[in-house]
C-alpha positions in Angstrom: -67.7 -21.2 52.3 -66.1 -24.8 52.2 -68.5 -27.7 51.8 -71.5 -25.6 51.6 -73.3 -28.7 49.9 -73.5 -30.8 52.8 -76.6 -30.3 55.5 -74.6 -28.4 58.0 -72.9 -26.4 54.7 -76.5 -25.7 53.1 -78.0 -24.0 57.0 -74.5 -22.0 57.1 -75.3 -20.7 54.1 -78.6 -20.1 54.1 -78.1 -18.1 57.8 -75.5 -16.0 56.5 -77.9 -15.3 53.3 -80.4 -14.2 56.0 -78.0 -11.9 58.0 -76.9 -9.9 54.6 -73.8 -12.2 52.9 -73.4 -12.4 49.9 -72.3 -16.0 49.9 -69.7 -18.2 47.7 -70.1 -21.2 47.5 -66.8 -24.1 47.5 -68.1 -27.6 47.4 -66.6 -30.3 45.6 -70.2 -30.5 43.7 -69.2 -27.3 42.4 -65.7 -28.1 41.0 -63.6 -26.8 44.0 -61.4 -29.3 45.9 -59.9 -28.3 49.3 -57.4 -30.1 49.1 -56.0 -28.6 46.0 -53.5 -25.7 46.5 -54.1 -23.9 42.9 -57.9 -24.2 43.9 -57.5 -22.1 46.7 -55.0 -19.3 45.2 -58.1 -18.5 43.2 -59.9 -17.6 46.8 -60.4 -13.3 47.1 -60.9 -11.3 50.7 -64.0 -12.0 52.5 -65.2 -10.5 55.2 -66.3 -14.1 56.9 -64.6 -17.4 55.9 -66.4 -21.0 56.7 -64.2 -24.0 56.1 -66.8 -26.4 56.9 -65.8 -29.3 54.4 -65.5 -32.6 56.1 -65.9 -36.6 55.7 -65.8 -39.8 57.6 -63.8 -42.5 56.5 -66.1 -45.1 57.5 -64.1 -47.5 59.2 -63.7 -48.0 63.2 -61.0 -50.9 62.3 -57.7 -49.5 62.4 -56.3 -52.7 61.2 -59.2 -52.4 58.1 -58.2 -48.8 56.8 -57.5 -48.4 53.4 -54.9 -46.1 52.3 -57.5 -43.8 50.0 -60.0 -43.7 53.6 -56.9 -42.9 56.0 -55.6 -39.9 52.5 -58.8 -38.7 51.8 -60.2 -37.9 54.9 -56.2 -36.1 56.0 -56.6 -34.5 52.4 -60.4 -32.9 53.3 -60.2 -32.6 57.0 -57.2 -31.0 57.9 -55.5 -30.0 54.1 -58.8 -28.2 53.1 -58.6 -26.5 56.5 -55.0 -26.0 56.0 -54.7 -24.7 53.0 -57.8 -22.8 53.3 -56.3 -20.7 56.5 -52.4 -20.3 54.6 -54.4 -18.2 51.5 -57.1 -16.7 53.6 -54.0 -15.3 55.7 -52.3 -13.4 52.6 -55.8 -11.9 51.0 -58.1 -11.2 54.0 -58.4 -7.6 55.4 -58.6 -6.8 59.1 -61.5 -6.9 61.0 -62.5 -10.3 58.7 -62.7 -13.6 60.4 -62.3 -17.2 59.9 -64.7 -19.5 61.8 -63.8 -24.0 61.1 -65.9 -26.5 61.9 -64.4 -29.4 63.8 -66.2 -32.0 66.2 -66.8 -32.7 69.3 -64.4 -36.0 68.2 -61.4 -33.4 68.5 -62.0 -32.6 72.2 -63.1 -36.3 72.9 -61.9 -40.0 71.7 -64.3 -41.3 69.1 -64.3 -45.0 68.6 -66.3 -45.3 66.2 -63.5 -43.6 63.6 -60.6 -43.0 65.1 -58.7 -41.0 62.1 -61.5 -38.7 61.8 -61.0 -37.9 65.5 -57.0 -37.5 64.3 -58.0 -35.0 61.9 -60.4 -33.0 64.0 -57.9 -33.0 66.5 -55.5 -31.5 64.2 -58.2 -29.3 63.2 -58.9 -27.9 66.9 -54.7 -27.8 67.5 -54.3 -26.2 64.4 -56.8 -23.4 64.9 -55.8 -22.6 68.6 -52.1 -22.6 67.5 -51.9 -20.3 64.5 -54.7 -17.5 66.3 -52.4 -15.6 67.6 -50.2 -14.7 64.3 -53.4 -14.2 62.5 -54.6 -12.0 65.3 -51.4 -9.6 64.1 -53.3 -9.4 60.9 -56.2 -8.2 62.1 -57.9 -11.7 61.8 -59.7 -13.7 64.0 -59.8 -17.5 63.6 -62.2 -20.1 65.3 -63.2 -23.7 66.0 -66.7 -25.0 66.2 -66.9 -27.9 67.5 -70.6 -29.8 67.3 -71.9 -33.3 68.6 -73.4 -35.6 65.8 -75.5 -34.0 63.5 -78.0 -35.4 61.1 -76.5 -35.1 58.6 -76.0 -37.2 55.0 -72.6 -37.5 56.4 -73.7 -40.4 58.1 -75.5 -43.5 57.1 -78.7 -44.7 58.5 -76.7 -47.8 59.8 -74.6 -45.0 61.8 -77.2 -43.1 62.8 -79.5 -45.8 64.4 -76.2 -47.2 66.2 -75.5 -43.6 68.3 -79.1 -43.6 68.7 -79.0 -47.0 70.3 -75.7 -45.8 72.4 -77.8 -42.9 73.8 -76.8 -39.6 71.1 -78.8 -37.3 70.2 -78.5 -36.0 67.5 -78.2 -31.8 66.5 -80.0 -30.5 63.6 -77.6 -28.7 61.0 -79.3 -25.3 62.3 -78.1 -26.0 65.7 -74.6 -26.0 64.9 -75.4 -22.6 62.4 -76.0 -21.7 66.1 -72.2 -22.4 67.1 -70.6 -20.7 63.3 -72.6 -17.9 64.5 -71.8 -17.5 67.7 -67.7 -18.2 67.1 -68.5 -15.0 64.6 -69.5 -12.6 66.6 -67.2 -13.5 69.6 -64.6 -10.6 70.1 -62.2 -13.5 70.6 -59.6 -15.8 68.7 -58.8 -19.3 69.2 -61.8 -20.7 70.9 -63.2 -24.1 70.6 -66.9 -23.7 70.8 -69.0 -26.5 71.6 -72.2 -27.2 70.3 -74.5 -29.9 71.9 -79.0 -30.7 71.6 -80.5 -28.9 73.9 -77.8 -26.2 74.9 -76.6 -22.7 74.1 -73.4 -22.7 72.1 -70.7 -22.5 75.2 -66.7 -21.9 74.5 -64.8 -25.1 75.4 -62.0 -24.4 78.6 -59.0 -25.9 77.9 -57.6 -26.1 81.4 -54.0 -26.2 80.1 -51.1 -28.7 81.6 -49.2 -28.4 84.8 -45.8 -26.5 84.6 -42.5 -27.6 85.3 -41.7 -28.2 88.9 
């Protein structure tokens, strides 16, 4: 379990306590960074993965990004998912699975910080693409993909601006709902959307029109 720190991290873990896991715990508060490659080839078979590690970069400027922002949020976003998946593939046993969280900003355009759309973007691409090898294996794979949450991800100064633009705002336990749900789907490769007020619901990508 990858960023299992964070508000959204702490309810996935404390659900899957609940349920009967026996949970381990990777959070860069605890020494492990997902973006490190050695980190990860200490990882063993689990029966569940979570790579639920993420971060803003803070800036909606494009032409204001630093080079660390733009790096560290590629290095946590998409590496830790990344790297997470290529180990996970070589040590898990069939019939585990493999759930990510992602964002509603990688079905939609997000403004407000436009490289952490890029990354959860890659994120939901990434998860949808390399299903169907991991499926071979015996492993599913899945995206989560939750509105805002409120979470210490954000500031207050963030948080009062999507208010003002209308959001509302999840509680980490509503996107637990989502992880949970993306677990015990019989399915691989879904993008399942988590928003206030509604049932967890798989995203349907309509695909793109064929050669004529």
């Amino acid at each position: 379990m990858t960023g299992s720190a964070g508000g959204i991290g702490s309810a996935i873990v404390a659900r899957l306590r609940t349920e009967g896991f026996e949970v381990e715990e990777l959070d860069l508060a605890t020494g492990f960074d997902v973006a490190d490659p050695d980190a990860w080839e200490r990882v063993g078979p689990v029966d569940l993965a979570c790579l639920n590690a993420g971060v803003l970069t803070g800036s909606s400027d494009i032409a204001e990004l630093t080079d660390e922002q733009y790096r560290r949020a590629l290095a946590v976003n998409v590496d830790g998912v990344v790297l997470g998946v290529r180990r996970l593939a070589r040590v898990m046993q069939p019939g585990s699975a493999i759930v990510g969280t992602a964002s509603l900003a990688g079905l939609t355009p997000i403004p407000d910080d436009p490289i952490y759309g890029l990354t959860k973007h890659a994120v939901v691409g990434f998860v949808r693409s390399v299903a169907p090898q991991l499926l071979e294996r015996g492993i599913r794979v899945q995206v989560v993909c939750p509105g805002w949450a409120d979470t210490a991800l954000m500031d207050d100064a963030f948080k009062d601006e999507l208010v003002e633009q209308g959001y509302r705002l999840l509680r980490p336990e509503d996107v637990v709902e989502g992880v949970w749900a993306a677990y015990r789907s019989a399915e691989a490769g879904e993008a399942w959307i988590v928003q206030p007020g509604r049932e967890p619901l798989v995203y349907g990508f309509r695909g793109v029109p064929g050669p004529r």
